[in-house]
N, C-alpha and C positions, 0 to 999 in steps of 0.2 A: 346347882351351879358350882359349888366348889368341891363339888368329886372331881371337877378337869382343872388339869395342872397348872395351864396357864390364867386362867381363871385365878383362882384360889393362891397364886404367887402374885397376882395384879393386886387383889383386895388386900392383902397381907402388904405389900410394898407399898399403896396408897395412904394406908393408915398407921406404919412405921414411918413413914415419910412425914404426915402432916403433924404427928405429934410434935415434934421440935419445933416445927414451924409457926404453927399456932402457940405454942410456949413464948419463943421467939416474940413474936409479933406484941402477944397479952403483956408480955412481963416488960418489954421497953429494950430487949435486951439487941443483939449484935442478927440482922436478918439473914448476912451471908452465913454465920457459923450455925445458924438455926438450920439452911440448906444444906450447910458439909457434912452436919451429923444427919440431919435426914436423908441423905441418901447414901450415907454409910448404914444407917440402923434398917432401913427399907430394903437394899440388898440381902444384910444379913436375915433378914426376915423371909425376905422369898425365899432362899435358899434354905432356910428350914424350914418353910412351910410343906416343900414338897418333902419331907420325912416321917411327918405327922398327917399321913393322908386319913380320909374320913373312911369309917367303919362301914361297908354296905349292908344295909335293910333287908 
């Protein structure tokens, strides 16, 4: 699944994305700026994922 591009930029944006958010949420802290950085840090994420593509077998 994550030898294709868009793929493997989705899982990488999902879980760049939720970390803040669940940070956010757990710690008490501000919800929207948990969202601003997460889809600043999920962007940059996808956008590197597709650099580091997987080795084939």
């Amino acid at each position: 699944m994550l030898e294709q591009k868009f793929p493997r930029a989705a899982v990488f944006f999902v879980v760049a994305f939720g970390v803040p958010v669940l940070l956010s949420l757990l710690t008490g802290g501000n919800f929207d700026r948990g969202v601003q950085i997460g889809v600043v840090m999920g962007i940059i994420f996808a956008v590197m994922s597709q650099y580091f593509e997987p080795v084939p077998s």
